[in-house]
N, C-alpha and C positions, 0 to 999 in steps of 0.2 A: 321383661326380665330375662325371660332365655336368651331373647335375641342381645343382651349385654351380656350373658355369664358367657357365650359363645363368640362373642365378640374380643370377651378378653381371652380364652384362654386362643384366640386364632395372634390376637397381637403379641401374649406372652410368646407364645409358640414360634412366631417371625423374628422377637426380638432373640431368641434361643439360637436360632441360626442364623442372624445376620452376625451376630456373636461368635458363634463356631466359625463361619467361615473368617471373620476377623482374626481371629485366634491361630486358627489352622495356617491362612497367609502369612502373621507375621513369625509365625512358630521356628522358622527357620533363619529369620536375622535376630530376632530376641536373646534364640539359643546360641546363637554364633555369638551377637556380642554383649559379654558377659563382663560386668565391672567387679574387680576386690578391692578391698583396701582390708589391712591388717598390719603386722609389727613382724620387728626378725631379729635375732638375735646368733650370737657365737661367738667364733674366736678369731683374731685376724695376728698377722706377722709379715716383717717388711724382709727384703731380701736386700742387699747392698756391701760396700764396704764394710759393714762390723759385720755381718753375717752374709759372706761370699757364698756358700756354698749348700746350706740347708740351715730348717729354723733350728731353736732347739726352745725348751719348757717356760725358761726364763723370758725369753723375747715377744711369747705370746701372750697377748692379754681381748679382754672380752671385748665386743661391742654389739652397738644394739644398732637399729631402726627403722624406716616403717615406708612402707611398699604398698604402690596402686598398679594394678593390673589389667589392662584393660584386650579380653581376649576376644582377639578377631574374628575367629573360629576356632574349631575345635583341634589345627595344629599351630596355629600362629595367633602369639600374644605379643605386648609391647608391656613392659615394666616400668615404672619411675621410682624411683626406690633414693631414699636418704642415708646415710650409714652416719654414726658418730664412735669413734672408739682410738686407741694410742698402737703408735707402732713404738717400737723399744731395742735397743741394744747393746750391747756393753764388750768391747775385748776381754772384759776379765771374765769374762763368760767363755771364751774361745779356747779350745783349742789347743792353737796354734799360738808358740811363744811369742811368734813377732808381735803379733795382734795382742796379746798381751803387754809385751814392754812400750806400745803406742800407747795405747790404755786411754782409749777416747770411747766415751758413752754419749747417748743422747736420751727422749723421748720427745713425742711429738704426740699431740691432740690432733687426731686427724678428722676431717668434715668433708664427706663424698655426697655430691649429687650426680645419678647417673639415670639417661636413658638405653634400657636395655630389649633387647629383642630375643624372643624367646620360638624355638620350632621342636614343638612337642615330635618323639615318633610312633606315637598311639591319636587315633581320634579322643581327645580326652572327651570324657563326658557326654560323649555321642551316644546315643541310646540305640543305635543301632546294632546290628549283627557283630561290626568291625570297634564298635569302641568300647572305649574304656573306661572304668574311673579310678586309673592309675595312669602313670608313663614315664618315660625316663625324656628329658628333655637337652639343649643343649641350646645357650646363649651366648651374644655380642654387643655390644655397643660401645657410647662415647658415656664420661665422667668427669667432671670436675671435683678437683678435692685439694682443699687448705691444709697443708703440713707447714708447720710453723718450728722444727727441730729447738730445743733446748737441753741444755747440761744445769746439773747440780753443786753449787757450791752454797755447801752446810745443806741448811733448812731451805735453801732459795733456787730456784730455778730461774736461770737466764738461759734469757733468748741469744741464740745463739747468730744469726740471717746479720742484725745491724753490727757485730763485731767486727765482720770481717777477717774469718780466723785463717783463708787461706791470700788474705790479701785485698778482697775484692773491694774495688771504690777505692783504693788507696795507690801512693805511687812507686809503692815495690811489688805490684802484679797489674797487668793486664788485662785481670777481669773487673766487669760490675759484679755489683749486691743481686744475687739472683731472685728469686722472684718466688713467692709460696703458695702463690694461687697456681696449676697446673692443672693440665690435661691429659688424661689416662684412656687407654683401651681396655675396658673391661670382658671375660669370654672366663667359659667354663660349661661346666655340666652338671647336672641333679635329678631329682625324681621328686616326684609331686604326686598327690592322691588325694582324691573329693569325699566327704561323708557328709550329706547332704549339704548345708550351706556351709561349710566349713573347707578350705584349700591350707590341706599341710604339703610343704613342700623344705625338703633338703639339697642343698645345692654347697658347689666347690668353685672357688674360681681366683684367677690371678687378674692383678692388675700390673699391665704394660706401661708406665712410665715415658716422657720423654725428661727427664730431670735428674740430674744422680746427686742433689742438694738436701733427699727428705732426711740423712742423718748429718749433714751439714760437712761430707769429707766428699772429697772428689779430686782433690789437684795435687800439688807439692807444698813445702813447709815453707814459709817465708822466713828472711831471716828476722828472729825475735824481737830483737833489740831497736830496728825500724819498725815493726808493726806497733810493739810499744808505744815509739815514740809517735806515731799518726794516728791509730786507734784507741790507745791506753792500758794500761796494766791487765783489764781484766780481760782482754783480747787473746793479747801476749800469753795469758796463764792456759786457756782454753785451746789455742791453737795450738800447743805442743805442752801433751801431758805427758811426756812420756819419763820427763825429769830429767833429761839428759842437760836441757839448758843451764839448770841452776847449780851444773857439773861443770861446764863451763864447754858445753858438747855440743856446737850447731848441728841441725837438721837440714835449715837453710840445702832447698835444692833434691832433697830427696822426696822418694814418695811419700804422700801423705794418703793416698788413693789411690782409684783407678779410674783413670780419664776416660778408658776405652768403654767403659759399661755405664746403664743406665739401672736407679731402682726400681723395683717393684716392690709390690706389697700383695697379700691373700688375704681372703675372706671367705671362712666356712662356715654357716648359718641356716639354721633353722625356721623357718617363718610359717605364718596364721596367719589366712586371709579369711572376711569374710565377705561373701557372693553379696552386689546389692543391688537388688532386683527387687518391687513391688508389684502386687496383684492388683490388677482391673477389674471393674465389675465385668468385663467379658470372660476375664482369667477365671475367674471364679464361677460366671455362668458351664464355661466347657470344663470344670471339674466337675463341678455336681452332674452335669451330664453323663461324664463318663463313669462317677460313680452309681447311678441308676442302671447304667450298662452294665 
């Protein structure tokens, strides 16, 4: 009987530290790569022809959604992150007279998938002398995102892309139907801070655009009366709101945009992540250990 109750506690006691040293070896890629998942929310706004210059109250509206995080170490993470929320504008919101007597609005249901990269400048979460669990961070990557632009007539929203309201696909302009699926550079900066399994983090950042289509203005006015006649009446009424037509006042030929620039769009948000990570029965042997220590 002795020679078993000493038999077991020599195996407890082996099993104890082959455990700790398990623990202790992976202690440093475990902690390095660390997985989140959680949700994000805020406010976003487009920047473009209806609004050249800065947002303003009206143009910005909320969105939400929901981000994995998967951190390399304690200064280098990678993000995948989903966004759903509307970019918006209106000249009668502006300003500026001219932008008001065009008097062309849109919105647009926007849907971003982005992979992003992130380089913290604190060791986050490093338990060391040097880290932290706070930091100010700053990211890049690539984005795809569905902006589909529509205008309002009455109760109804039309799609504005198969119109053709500066011409496109028809034979009084020399563009195509552009396209609503695109790809964006997303990059910005924030601060992030851990309270145990919980990563809150606030972030700021623009999106770089190769597209100037998200509010559906970019080129010159076609003349009315042929787009009419190859598009159709509700074309014609959308591609020059400014009522000069129905004056009997062609545009035909003027700007309707600005071909030299491309949109962007912002997004400021707030996000909850949380850490997911499980304990091993080793995890658990080297706590109780250390809590006897």
């Amino acid at each position: 009987r002795t020679y078993q109750f000493r038999a077991t506690n020599v195996g407890t006691g082996m099993l104890r530290k082959i455990c700790l040293l398990i623990v202790i070896g992976s202690l440093i890629q475990v902690h390095a790569q660390v997985n989140e998942i959680g949700i994000t929310g805020g406010l976003m706004y487009y920047i473009g022809d209806l609004n050249p210059t800065r947002h303003y109250p009206k143009g910005t509206k909320p969105a939400v959604g929901i981000v994995f995080r998967h951190n390399i170490n304690d200064r280098y993470a990678i993000r995948l992150q989903g966004l759903y929320g509307t970019l918006q504008a209106s000249d009668s919101n502006s300003p500026d007279s001219l932008q008001q007597l065009r008097n062309l609005s849109f919105r647009s249901r926007l849907f971003e998938a982005a992979v992003l990269f992130e380089i913290n400048f604190f060791k986050y979460r490093d338990k060391g002398k040097e880290g932290k669990f706070w930091t100010p961070f700053i990211f890049g990557g690539l984005a795809y995102f569905r902006a589909d632009p529509q205008a309002q007539l009455g109760d109804t929203w039309i799609r504005l892309q198969p119109l053709g309201t500066e011409g496109q696909g028809t034979t009084v302009a020399d563009r195509d139907i552009y396209k609503i699926d695109q790809i964006a550079i997303p990059f910005g900066a924030g601060l992030k801070a851990n309270v145990g399994r919980f990563d809150f983090q606030l972030e700021w950042g623009l999106r770089r655009t190769w597209t100037d289509y998200i509010d559906d203005v970019s080129g010159k006015y076609v003349d009315n009366g042929l787009l009419e006649f190859e598009n159709g009446p509700i074309a014609a009424i959308y591609a020059d709101r400014s009522g000069l037509p129905q004056a009997g006042i062609s545009n035909a030929g003027r700007a309707r945009g600005d071909t030299n620039t491309r949109d962007w769009y912002q997004y400021t948000g707030f996000s909850i992540t949380y850490i997911l990570s499980r304990f091993s029965d080793c995890d658990e042997q080297y706590n109780w250990m250390r809590r006897r220590n």
